[in-house]
C-alpha positions as CSV (number, residue, x, y, z in Angstrom):
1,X,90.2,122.5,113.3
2,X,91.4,119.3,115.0
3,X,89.9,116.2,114.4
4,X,88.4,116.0,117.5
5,X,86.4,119.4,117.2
6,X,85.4,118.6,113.9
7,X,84.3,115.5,115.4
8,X,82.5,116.6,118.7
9,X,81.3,119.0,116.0
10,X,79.4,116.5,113.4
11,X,78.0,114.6,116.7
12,X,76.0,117.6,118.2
13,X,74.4,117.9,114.8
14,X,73.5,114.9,114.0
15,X,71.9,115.0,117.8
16,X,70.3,118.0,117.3
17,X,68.4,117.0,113.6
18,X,67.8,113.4,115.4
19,X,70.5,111.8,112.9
20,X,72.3,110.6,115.4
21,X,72.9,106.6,114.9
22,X,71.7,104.8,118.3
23,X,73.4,101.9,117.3
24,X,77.1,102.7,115.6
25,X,78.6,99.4,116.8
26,X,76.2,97.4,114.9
27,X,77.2,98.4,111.7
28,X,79.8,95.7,110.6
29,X,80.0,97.2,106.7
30,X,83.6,97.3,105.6
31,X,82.9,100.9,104.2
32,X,82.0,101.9,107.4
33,X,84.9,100.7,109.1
34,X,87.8,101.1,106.5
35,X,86.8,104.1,105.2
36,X,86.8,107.6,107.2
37,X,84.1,109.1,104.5
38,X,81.5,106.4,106.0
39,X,80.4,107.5,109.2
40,X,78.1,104.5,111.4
41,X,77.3,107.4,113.3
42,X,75.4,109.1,110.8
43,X,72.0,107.1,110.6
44,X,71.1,108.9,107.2
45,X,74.0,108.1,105.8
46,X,73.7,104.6,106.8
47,X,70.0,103.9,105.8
48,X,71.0,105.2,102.2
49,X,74.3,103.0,101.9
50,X,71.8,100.0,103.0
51,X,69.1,100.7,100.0
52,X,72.2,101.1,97.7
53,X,73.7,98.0,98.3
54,X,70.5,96.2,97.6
55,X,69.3,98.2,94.5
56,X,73.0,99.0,92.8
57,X,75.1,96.3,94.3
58,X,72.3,93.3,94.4
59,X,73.1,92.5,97.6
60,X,70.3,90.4,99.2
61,X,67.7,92.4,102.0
62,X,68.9,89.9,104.8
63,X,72.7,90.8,104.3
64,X,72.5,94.4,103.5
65,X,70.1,95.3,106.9
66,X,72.3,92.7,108.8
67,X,75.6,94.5,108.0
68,X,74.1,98.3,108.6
69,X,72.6,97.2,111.9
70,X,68.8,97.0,111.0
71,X,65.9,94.5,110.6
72,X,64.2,93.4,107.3
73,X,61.0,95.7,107.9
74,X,63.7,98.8,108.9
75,X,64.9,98.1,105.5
76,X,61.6,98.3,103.9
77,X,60.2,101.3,105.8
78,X,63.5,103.3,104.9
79,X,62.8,101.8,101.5
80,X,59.4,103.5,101.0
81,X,61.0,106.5,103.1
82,X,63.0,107.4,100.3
83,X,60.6,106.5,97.6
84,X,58.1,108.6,99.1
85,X,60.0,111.7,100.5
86,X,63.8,111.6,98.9
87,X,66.8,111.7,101.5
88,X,64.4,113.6,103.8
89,X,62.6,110.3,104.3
90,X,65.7,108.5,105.5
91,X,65.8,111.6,108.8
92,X,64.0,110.2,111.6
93,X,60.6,112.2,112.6
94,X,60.7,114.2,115.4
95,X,58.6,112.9,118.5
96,X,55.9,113.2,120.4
97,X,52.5,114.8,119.5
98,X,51.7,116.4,116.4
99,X,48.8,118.4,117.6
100,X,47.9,119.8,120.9
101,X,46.5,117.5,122.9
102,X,45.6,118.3,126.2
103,X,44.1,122.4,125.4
104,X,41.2,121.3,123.7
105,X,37.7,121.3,123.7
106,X,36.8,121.1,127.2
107,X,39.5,122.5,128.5
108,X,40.1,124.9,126.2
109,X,36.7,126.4,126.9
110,X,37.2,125.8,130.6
111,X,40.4,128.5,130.2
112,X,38.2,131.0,128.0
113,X,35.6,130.9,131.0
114,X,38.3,131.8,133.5
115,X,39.4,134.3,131.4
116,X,35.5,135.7,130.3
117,X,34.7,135.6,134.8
118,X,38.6,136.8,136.1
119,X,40.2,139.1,133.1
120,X,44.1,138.5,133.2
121,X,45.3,135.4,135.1
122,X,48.9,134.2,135.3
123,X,49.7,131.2,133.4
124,X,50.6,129.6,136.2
125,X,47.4,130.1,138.0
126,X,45.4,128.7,135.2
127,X,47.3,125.6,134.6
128,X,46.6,124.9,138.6
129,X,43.1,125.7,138.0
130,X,42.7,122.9,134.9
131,X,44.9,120.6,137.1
132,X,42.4,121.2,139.8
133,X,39.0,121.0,138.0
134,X,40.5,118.4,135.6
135,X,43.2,116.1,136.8
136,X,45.6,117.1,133.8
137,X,48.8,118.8,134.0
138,X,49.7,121.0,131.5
139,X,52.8,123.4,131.1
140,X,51.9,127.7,131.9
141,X,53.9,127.6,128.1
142,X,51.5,124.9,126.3
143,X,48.8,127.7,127.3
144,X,50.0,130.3,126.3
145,X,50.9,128.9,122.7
146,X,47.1,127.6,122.4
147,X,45.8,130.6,123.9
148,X,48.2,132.8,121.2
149,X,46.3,131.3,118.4
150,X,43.0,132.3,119.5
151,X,42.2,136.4,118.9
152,X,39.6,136.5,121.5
153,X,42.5,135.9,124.1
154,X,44.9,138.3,122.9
């Protein structure tokens, strides 16, 4: 495989698990730009090479997260990261809401109710309806996946 490959390669995963260093060019560490092993792209690798040079090298906090591109509270939260959760607590956490959000409660009850008075709706229908009577948009998909969970709609 050429270099390039293997390259193009390493970037779409490290995009794809969020690894994916937003900031390369800030990382002035001489491993990461004499050796090839070192990659600035990979932002795991980097966060661990940071805590290393402060707790096996003794380098100070302000020169270690100035030379891998961070701030003094990035360094402490990747810190407790990795004291808390291992390597997996250096990976970034994936975005956005946790929990649904918008097919609750009200609405949630709002959808049973059109589906109680009408029988079988399409998604798209009842996701106009809640827009309507509500003022919230919600994805025909974010339904469905609420609705799944709930035997009464299946």
């Amino acid at each position: 495989m050429s270099e390039k490959k293997r390259k193009d390669k390493k970037m779409k995963a490290l995009l794809e698990q969020s690894s994916l260093n937003p900031k390369p060019e800030l990382v002035t560490d001489t491993l990461f730009r004499e050796e090839e092993f070192f990659d600035p792209m990979d932002l795991v690798q980097v966060k661990y090479e940071m805590l290393r040079r402060v707790g096996i090298d003794k380098q100070s906090v302000t020169e270690a997260a100035q030379s891998f591109g961070f701030s003094r509270p990035s360094f402490y939260k990747a810190k407790n990261a990795l004291e808390q959760d291992g390597l997996m607590g250096l990976s970034p956490k994936k975005r956005g809401p946790r929990t649904r959000h918008k097919v609750v409660g009200e609405v949630l009850s709002f959808i049973k109710g059109l589906f109680d008075k009408e029988g079988s709706l399409p998604m798209v229908e009842v996701a106009d309806r809640v827009k309507e009577h509500f003022g919230v948009t919600i994805h025909p998909r974010t339904i469905e996946r609420a609705l799944k969970g709930k035997k009464k709609f299946q």
